[in-house]
VMD Tcl script that builds the backbone (N, CA, C; Angstrom):
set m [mol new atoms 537]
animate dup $m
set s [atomselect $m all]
$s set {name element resname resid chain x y z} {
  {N N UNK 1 A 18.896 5.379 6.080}
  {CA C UNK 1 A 19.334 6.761 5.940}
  {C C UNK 1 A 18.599 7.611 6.957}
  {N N UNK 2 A 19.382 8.476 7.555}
  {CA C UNK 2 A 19.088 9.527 8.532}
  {C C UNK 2 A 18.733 10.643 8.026}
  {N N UNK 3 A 17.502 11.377 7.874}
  {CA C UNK 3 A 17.272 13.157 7.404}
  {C C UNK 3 A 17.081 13.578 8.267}
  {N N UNK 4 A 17.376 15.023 8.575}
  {CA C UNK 4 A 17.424 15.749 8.907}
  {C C UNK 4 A 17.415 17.438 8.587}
  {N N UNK 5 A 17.236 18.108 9.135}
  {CA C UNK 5 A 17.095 19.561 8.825}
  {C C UNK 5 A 16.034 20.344 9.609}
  {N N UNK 6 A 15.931 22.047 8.967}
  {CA C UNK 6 A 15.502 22.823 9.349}
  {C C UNK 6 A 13.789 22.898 8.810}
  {N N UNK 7 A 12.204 23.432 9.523}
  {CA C UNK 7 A 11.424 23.366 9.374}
  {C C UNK 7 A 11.617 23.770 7.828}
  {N N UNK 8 A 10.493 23.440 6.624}
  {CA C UNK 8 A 10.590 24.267 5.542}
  {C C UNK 8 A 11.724 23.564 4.198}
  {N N UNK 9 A 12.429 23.272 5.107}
  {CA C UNK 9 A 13.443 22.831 4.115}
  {C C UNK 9 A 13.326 21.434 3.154}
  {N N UNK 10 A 12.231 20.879 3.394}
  {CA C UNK 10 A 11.091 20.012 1.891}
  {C C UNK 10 A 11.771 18.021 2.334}
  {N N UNK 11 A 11.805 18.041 4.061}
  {CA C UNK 11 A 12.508 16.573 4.055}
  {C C UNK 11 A 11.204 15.805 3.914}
  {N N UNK 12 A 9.828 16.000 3.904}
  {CA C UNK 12 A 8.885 14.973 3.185}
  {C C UNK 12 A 8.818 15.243 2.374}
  {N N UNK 13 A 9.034 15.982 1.482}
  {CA C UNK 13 A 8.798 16.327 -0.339}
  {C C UNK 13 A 9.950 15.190 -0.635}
  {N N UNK 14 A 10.819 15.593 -0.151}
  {CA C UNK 14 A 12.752 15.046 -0.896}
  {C C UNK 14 A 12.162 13.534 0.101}
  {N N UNK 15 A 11.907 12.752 1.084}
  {CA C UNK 15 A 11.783 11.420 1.011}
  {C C UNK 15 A 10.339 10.561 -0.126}
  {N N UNK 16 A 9.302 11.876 0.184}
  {CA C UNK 16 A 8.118 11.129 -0.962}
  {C C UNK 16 A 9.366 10.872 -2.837}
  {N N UNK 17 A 9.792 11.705 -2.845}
  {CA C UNK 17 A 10.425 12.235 -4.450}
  {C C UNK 17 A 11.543 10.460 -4.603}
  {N N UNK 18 A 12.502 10.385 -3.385}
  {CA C UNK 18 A 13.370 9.511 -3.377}
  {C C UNK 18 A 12.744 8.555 -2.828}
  {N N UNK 19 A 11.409 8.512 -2.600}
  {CA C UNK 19 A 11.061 7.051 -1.961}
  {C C UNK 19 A 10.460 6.347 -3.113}
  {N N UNK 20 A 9.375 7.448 -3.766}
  {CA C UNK 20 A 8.921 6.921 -5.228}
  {C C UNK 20 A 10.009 6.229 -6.185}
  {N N UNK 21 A 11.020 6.749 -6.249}
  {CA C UNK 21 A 12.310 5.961 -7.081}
  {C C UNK 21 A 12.643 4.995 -6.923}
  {N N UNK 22 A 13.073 4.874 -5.474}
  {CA C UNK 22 A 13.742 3.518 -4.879}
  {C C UNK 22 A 12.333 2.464 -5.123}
  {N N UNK 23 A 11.022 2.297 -4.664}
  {CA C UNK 23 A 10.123 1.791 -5.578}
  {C C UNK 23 A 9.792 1.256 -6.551}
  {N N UNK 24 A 9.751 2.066 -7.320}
  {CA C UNK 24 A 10.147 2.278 -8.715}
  {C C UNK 24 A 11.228 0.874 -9.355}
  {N N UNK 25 A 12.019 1.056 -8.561}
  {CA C UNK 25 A 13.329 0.292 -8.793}
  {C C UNK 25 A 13.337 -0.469 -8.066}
  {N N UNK 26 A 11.502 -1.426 -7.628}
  {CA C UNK 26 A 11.925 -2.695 -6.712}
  {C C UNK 26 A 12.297 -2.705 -5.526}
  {N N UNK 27 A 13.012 -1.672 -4.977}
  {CA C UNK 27 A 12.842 -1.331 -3.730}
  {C C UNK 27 A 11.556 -1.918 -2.084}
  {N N UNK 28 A 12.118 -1.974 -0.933}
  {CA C UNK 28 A 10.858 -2.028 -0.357}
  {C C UNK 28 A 10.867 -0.876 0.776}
  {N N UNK 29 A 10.612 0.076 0.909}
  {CA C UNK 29 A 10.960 1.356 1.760}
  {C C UNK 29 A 10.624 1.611 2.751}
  {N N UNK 30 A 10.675 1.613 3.714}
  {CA C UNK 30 A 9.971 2.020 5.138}
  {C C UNK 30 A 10.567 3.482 5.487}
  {N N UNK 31 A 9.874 4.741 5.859}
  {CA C UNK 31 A 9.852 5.594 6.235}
  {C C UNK 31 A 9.273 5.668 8.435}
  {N N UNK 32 A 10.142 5.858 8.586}
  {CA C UNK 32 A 9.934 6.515 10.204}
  {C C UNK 32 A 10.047 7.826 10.140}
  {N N UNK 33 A 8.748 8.605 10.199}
  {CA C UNK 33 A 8.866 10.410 10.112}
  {C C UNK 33 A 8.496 10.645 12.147}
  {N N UNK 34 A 9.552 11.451 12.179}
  {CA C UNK 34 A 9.237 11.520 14.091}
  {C C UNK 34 A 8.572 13.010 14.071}
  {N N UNK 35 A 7.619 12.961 14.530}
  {CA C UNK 35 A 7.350 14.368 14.917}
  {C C UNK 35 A 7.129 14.712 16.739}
  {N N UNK 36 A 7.676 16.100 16.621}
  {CA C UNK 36 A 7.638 16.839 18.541}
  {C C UNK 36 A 6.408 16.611 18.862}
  {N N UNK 37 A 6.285 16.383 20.025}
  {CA C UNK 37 A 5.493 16.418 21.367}
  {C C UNK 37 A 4.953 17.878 21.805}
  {N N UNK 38 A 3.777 18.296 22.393}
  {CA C UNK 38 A 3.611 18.987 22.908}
  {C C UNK 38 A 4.099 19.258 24.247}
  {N N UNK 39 A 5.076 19.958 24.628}
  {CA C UNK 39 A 5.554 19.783 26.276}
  {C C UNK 39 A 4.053 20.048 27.212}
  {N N UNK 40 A 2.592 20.625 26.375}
  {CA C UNK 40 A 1.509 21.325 27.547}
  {C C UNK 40 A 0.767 20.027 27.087}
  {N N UNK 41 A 0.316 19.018 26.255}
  {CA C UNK 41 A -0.823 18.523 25.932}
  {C C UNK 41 A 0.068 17.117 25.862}
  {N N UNK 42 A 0.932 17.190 25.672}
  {CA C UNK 42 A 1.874 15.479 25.051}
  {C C UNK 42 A 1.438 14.962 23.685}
  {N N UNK 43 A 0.342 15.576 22.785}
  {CA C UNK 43 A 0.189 15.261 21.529}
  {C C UNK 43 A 0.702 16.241 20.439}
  {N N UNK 44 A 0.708 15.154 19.383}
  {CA C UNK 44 A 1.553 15.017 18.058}
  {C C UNK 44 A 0.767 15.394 16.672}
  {N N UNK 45 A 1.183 16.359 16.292}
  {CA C UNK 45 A 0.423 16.643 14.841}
  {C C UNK 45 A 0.149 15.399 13.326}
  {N N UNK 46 A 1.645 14.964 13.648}
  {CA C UNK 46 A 1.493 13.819 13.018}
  {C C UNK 46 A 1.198 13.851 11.646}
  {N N UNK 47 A 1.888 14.602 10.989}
  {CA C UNK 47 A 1.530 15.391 9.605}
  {C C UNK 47 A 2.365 14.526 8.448}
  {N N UNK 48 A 3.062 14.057 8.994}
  {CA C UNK 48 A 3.705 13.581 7.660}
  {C C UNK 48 A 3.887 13.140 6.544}
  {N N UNK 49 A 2.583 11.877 7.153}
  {CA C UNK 49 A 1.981 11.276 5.851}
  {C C UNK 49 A 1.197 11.201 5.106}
  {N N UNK 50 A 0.490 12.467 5.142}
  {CA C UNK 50 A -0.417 13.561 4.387}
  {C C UNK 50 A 0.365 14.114 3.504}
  {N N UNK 51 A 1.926 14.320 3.721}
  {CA C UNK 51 A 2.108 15.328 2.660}
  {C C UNK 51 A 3.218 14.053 1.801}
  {N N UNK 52 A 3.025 13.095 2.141}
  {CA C UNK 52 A 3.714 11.864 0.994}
  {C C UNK 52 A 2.434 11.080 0.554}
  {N N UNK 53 A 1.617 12.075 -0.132}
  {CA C UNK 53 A -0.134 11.585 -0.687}
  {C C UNK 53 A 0.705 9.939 -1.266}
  {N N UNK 54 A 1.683 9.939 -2.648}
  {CA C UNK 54 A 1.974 9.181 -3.288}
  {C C UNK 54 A 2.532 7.966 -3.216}
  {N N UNK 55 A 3.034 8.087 -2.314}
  {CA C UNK 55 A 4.472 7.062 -1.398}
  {C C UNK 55 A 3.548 6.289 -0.528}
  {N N UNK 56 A 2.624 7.180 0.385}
  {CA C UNK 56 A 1.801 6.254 1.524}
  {C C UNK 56 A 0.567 5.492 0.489}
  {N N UNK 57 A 0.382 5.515 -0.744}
  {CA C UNK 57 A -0.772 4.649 -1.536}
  {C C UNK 57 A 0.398 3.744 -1.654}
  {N N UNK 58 A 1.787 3.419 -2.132}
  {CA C UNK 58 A 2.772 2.557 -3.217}
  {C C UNK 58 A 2.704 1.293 -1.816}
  {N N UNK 59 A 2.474 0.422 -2.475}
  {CA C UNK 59 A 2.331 -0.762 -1.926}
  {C C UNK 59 A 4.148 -1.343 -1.354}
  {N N UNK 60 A 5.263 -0.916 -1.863}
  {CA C UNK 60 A 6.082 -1.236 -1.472}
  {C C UNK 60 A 6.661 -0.532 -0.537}
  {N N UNK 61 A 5.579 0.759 0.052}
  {CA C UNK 61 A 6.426 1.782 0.838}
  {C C UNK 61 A 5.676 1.378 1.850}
  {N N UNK 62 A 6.123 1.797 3.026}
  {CA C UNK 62 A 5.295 1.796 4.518}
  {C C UNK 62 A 5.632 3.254 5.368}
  {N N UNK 63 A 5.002 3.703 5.980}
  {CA C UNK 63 A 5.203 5.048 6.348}
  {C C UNK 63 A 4.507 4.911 7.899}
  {N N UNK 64 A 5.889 5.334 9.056}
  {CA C UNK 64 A 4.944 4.998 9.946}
  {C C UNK 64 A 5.178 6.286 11.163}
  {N N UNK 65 A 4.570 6.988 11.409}
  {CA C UNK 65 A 4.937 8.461 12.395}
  {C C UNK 65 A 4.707 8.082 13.573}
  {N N UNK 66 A 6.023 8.718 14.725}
  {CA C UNK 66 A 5.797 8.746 15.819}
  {C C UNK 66 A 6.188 9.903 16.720}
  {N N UNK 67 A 5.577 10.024 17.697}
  {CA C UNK 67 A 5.858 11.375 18.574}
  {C C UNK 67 A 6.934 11.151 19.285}
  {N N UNK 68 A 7.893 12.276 19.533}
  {CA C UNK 68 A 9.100 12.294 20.249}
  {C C UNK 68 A 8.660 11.764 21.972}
  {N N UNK 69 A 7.427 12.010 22.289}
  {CA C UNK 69 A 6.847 11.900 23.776}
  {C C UNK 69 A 8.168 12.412 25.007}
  {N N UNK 70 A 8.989 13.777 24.481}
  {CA C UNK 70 A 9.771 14.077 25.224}
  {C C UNK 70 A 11.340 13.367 24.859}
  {N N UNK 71 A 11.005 12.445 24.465}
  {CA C UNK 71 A 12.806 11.821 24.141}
  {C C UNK 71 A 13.288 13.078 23.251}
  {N N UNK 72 A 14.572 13.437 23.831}
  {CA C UNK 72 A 15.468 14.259 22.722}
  {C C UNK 72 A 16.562 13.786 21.631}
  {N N UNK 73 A 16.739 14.635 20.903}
  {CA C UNK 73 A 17.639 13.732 19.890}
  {C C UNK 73 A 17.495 13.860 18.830}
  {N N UNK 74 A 16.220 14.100 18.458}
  {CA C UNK 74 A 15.232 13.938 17.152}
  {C C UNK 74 A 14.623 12.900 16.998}
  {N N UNK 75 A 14.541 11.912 17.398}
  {CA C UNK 75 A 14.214 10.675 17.321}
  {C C UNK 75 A 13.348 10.413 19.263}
  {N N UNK 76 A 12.736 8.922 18.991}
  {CA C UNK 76 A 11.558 8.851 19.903}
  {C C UNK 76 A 12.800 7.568 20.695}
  {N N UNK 77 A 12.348 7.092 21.694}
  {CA C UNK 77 A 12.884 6.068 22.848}
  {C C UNK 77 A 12.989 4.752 21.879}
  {N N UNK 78 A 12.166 4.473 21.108}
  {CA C UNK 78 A 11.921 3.474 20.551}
  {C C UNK 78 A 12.003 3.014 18.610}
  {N N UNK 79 A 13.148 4.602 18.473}
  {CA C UNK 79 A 13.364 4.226 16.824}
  {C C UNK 79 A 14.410 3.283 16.446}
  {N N UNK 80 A 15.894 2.909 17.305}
  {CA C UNK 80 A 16.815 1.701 16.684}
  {C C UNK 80 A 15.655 0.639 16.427}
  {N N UNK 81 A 14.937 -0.006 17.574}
  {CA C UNK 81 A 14.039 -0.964 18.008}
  {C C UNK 81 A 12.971 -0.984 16.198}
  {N N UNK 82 A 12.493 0.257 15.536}
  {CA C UNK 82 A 11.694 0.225 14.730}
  {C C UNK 82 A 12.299 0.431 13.246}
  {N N UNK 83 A 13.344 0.579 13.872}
  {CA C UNK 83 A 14.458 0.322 11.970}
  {C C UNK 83 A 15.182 -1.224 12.059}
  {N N UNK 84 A 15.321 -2.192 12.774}
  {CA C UNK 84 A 15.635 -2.927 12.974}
  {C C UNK 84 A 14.308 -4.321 12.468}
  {N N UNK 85 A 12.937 -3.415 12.855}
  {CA C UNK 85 A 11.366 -4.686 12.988}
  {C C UNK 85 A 11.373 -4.237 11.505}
  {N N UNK 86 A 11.446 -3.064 10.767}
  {CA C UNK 86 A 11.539 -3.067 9.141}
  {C C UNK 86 A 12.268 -3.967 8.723}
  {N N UNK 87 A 13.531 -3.313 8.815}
  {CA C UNK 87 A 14.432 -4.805 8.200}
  {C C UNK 87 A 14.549 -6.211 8.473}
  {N N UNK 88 A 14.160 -6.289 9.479}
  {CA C UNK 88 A 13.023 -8.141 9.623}
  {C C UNK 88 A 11.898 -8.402 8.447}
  {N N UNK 89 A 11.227 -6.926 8.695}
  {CA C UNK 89 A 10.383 -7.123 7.588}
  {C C UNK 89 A 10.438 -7.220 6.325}
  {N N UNK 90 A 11.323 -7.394 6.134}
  {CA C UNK 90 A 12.107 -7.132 4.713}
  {C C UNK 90 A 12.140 -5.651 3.829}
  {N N UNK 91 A 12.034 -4.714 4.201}
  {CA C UNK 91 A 12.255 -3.393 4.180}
  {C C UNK 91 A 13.589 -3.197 3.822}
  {N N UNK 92 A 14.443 -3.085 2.502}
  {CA C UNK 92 A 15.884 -2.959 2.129}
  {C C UNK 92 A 16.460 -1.641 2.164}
  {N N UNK 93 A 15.257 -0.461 2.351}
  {CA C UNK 93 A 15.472 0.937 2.765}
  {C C UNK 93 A 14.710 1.482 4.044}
  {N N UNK 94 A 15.552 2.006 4.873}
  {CA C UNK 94 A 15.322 2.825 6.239}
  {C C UNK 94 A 15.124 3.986 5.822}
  {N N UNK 95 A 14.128 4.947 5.771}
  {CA C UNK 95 A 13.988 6.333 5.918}
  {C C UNK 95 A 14.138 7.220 7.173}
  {N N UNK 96 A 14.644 7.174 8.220}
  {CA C UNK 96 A 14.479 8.081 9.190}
  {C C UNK 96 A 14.520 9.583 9.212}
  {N N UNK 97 A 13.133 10.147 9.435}
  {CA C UNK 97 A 13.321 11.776 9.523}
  {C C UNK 97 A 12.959 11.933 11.070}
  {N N UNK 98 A 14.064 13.147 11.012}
  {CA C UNK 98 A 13.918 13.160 13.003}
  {C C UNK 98 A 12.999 14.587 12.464}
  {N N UNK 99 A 12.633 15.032 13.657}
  {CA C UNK 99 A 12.063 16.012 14.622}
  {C C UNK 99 A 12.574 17.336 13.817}
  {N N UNK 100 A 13.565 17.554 13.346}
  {CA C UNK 100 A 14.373 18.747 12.976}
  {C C UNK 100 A 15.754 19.383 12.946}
  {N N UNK 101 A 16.303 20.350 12.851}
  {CA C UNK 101 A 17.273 20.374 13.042}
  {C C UNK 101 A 17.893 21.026 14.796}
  {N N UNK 102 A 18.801 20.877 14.747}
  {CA C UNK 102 A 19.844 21.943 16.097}
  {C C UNK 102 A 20.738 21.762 16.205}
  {N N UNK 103 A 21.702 21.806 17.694}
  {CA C UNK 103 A 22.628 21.665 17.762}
  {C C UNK 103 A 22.950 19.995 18.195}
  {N N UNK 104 A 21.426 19.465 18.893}
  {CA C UNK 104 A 21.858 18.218 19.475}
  {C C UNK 104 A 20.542 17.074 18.506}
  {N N UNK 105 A 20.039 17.610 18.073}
  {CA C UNK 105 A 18.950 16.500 16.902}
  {C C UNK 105 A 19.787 15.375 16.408}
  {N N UNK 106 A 20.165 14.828 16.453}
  {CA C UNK 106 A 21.266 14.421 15.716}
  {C C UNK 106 A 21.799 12.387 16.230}
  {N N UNK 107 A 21.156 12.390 17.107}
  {CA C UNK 107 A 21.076 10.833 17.639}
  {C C UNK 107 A 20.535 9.836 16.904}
  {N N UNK 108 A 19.905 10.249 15.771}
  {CA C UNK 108 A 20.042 9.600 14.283}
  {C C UNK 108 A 21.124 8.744 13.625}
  {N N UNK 109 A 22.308 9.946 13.271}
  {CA C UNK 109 A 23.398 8.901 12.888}
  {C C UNK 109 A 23.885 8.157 13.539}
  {N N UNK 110 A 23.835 7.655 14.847}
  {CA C UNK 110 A 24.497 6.526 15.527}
  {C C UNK 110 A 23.873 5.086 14.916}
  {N N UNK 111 A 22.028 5.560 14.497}
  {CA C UNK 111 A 21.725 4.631 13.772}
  {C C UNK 111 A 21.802 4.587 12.422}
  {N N UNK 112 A 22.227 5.026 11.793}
  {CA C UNK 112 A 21.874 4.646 10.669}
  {C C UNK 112 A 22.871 4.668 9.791}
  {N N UNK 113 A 23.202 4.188 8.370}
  {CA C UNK 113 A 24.683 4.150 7.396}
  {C C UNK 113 A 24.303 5.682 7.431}
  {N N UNK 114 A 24.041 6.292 6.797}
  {CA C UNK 114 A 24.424 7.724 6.055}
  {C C UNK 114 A 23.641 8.666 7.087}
  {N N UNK 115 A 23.980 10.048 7.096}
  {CA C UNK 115 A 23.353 10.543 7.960}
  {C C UNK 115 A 23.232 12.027 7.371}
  {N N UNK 116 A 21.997 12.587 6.505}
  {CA C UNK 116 A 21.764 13.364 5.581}
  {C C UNK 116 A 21.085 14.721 6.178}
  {N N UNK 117 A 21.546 15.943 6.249}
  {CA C UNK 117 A 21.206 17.053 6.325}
  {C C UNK 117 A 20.720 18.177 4.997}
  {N N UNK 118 A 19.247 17.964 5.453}
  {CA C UNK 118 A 19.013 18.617 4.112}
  {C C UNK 118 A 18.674 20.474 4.894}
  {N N UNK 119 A 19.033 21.199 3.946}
  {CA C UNK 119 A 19.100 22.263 3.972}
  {C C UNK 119 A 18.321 23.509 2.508}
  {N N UNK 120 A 17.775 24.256 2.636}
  {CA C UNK 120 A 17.069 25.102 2.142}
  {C C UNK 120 A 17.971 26.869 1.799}
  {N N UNK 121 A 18.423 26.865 0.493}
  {CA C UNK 121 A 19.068 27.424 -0.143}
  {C C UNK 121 A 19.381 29.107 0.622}
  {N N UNK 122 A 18.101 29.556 1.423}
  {CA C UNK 122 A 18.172 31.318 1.388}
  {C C UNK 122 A 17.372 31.255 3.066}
  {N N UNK 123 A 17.794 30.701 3.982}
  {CA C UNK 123 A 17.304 30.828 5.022}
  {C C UNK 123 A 17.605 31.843 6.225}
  {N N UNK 124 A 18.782 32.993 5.504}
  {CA C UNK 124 A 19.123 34.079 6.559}
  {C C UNK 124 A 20.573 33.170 6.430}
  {N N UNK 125 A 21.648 33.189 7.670}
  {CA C UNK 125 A 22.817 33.077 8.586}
  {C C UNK 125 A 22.729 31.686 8.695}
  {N N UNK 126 A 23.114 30.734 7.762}
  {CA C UNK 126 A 22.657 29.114 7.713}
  {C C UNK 126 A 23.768 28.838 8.346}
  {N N UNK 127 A 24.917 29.174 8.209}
  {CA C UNK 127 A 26.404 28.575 9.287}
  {C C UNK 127 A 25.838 29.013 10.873}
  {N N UNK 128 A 25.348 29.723 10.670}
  {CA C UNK 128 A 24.897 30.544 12.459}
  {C C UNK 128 A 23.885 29.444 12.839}
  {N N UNK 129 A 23.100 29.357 11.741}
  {CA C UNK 129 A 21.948 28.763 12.303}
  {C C UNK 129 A 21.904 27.303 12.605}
  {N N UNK 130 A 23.041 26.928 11.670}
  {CA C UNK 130 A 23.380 25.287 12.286}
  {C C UNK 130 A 24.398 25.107 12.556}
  {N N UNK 131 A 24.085 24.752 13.852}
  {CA C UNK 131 A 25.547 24.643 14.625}
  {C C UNK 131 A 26.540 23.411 14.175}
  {N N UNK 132 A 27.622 23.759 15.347}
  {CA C UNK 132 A 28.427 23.132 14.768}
  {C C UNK 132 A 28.340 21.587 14.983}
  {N N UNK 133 A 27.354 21.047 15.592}
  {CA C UNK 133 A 27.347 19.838 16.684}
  {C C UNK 133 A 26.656 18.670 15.624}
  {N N UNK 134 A 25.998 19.287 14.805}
  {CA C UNK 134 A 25.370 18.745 13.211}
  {C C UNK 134 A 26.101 18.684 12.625}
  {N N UNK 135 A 26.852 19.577 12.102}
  {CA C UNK 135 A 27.258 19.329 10.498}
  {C C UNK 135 A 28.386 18.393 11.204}
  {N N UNK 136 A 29.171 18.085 12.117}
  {CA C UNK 136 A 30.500 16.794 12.241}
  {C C UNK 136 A 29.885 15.850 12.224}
  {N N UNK 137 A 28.454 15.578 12.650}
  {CA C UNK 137 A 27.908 13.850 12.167}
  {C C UNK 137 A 27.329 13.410 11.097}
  {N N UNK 138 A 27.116 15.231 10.045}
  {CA C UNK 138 A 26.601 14.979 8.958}
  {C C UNK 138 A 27.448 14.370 7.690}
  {N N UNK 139 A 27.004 13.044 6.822}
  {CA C UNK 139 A 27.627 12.763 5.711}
  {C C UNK 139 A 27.465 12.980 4.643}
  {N N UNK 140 A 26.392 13.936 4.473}
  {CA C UNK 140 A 25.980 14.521 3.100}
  {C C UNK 140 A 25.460 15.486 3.716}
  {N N UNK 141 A 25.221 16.639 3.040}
  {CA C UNK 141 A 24.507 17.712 2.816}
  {C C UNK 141 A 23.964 18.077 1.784}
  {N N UNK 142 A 22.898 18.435 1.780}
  {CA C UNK 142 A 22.324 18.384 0.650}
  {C C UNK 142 A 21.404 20.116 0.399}
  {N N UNK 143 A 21.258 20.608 -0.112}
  {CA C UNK 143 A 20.946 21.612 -0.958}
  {C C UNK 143 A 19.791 21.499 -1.168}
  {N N UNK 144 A 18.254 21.617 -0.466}
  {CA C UNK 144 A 17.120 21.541 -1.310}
  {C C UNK 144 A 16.441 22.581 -2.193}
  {N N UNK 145 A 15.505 22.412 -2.688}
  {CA C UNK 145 A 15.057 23.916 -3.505}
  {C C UNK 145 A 15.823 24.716 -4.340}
  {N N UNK 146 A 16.788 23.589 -4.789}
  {CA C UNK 146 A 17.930 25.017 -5.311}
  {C C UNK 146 A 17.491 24.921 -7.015}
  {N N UNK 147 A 16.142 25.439 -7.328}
  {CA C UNK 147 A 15.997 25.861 -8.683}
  {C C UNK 147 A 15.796 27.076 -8.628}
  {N N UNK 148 A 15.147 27.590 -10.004}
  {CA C UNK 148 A 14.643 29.265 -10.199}
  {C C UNK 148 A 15.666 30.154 -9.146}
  {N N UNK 149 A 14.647 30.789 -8.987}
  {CA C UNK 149 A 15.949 31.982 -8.425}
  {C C UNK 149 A 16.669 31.613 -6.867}
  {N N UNK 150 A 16.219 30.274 -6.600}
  {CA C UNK 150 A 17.637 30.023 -5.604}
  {C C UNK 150 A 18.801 29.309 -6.225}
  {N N UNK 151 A 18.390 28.976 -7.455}
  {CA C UNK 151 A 20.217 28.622 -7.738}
  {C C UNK 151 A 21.525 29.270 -7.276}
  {N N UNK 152 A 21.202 30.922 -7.622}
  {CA C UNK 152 A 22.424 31.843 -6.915}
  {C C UNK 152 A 22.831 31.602 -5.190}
  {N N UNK 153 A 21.139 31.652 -4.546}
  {CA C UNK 153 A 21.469 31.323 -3.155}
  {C C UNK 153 A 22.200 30.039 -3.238}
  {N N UNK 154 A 21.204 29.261 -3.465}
  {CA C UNK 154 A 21.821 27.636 -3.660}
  {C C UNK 154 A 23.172 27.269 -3.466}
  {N N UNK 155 A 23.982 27.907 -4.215}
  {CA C UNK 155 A 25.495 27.758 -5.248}
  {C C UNK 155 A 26.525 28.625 -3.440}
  {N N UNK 156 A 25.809 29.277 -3.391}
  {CA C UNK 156 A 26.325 30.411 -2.159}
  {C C UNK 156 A 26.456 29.640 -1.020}
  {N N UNK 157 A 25.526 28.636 -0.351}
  {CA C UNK 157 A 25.478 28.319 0.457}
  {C C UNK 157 A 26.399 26.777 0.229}
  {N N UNK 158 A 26.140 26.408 -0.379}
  {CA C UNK 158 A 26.814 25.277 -1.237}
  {C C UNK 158 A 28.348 25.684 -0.745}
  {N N UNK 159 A 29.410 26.463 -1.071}
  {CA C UNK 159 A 30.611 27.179 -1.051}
  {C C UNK 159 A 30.832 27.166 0.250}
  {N N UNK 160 A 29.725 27.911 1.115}
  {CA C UNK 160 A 29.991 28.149 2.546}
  {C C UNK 160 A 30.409 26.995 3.250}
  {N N UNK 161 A 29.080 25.962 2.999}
  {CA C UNK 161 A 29.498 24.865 3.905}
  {C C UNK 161 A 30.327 23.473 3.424}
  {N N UNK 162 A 31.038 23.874 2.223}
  {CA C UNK 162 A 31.884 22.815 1.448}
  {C C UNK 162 A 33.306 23.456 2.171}
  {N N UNK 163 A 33.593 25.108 2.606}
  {CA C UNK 163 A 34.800 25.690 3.256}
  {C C UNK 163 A 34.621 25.037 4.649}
  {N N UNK 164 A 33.305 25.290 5.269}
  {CA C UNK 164 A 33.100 25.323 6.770}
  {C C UNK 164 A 33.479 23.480 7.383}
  {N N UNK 165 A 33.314 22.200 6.411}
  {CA C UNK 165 A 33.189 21.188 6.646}
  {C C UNK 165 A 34.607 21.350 6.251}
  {N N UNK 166 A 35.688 21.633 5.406}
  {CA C UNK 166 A 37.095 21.640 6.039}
  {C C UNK 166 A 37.741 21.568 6.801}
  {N N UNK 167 A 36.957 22.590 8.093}
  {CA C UNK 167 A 37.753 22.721 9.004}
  {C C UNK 167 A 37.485 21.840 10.092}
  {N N UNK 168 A 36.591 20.623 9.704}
  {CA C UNK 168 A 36.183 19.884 10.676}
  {C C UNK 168 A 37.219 18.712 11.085}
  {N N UNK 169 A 37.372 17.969 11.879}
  {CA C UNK 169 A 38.485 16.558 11.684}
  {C C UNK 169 A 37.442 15.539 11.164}
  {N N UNK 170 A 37.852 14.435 10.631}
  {CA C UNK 170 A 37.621 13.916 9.741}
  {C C UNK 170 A 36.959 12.471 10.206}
  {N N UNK 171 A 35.779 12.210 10.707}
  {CA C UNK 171 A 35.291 10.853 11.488}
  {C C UNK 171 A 35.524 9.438 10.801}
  {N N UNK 172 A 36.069 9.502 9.544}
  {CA C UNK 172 A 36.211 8.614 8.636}
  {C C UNK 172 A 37.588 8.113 7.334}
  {N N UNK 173 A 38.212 7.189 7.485}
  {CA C UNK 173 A 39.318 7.604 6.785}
  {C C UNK 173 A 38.925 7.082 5.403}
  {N N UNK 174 A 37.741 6.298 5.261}
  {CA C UNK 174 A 37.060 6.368 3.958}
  {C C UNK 174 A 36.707 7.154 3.121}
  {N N UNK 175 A 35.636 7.932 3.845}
  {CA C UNK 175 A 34.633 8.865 3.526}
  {C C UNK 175 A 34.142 10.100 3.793}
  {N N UNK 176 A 34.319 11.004 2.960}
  {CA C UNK 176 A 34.589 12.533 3.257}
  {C C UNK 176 A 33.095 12.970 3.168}
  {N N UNK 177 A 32.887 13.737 4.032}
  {CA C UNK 177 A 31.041 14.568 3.390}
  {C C UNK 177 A 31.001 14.884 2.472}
  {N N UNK 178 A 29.740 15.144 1.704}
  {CA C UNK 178 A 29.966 15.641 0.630}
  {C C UNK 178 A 28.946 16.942 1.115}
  {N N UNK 179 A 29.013 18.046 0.115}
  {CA C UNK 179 A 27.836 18.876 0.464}
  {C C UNK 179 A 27.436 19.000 -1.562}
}
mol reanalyze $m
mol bondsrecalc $m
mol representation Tube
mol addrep $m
């Protein structure tokens, strides 16, 4: 699985939350979290697996971060190559989180079955803000944070982009997005 999205919008909360499950359930999980490059220094904050405290102790998960080192896309020169050495490894779940969202982040879904855009309920002009070049490779959308008082946002944005993915043509005669 491919994540994706905007800073903020909880894609290591929502892979620690769904990685603990799949676990849970026997699972063996490998997570690839990509984080940007400095264009002045070439180093990587590399934060990711600090904030999956739970997932990086579970003996069936593996969590492994790498810097974009300039490759665009969301993804680094060398991620098909490292979802491929998991599933050798016997790893039955791919986590890929790219870099973030835009118009071109998105060189993810070529690898992977599903290709998941998570999104954050009350972020201002969310159709403005994600273009259109995302949501046609996206196969789910997903809604994060939508408790307490973003349910209303939640539900709002939900509507918008369940109309806006209408008007898209259809990459699949299977399988429709869902949002």
């Amino acid at each position: 699985l491919g994540l994706s999205g905007p800073p903020g919008a909880g894609k290591s909360t929502f892979i620690e939350c769904f990685g603990k499950m799949l676990t849970e359930r026997n699972h063996k999980v490998s997570v690839l979290a990509v984080d940007p490059s400095s264009s002045t220094s070439g180093g990587s904050l590399l934060g990711d697996k600090t904030r999956m405290t739970e997932l990086s102790r579970d003996m069936n998960a593996y969590i492994r971060q790498s810097p974009t080192s300039g490759t665009l896309g969301g993804v680094t020169r060398t991620t098909n190559e490292a979802i491929l050495l998991c599933e050798g490894g016997g790893y039955d779940v791919v986590l890929v989180e790219t870099v973030g969202v835009g118009q071109s982040e998105f060189a993810v879904a070529d690898m992977v079955d599903m290709f998941i855009l998570l999104l954050p309920p009350a972020g201002g002009d969310e159709l403005q803000g994600i273009k259109r070049g995302i949501i046609e490779v996206a196969d789910l959308v997903a809604i994060n944070k939508a408790d307490g008082d973003l349910v209303v946002p939640a539900r709002r944005i939900q509507a918008e982009y369940i109309s806006a993915m209408k008007l898209l043509r259809k990459r699949s005669k299977v399988w429709r997005p869902k949002v």
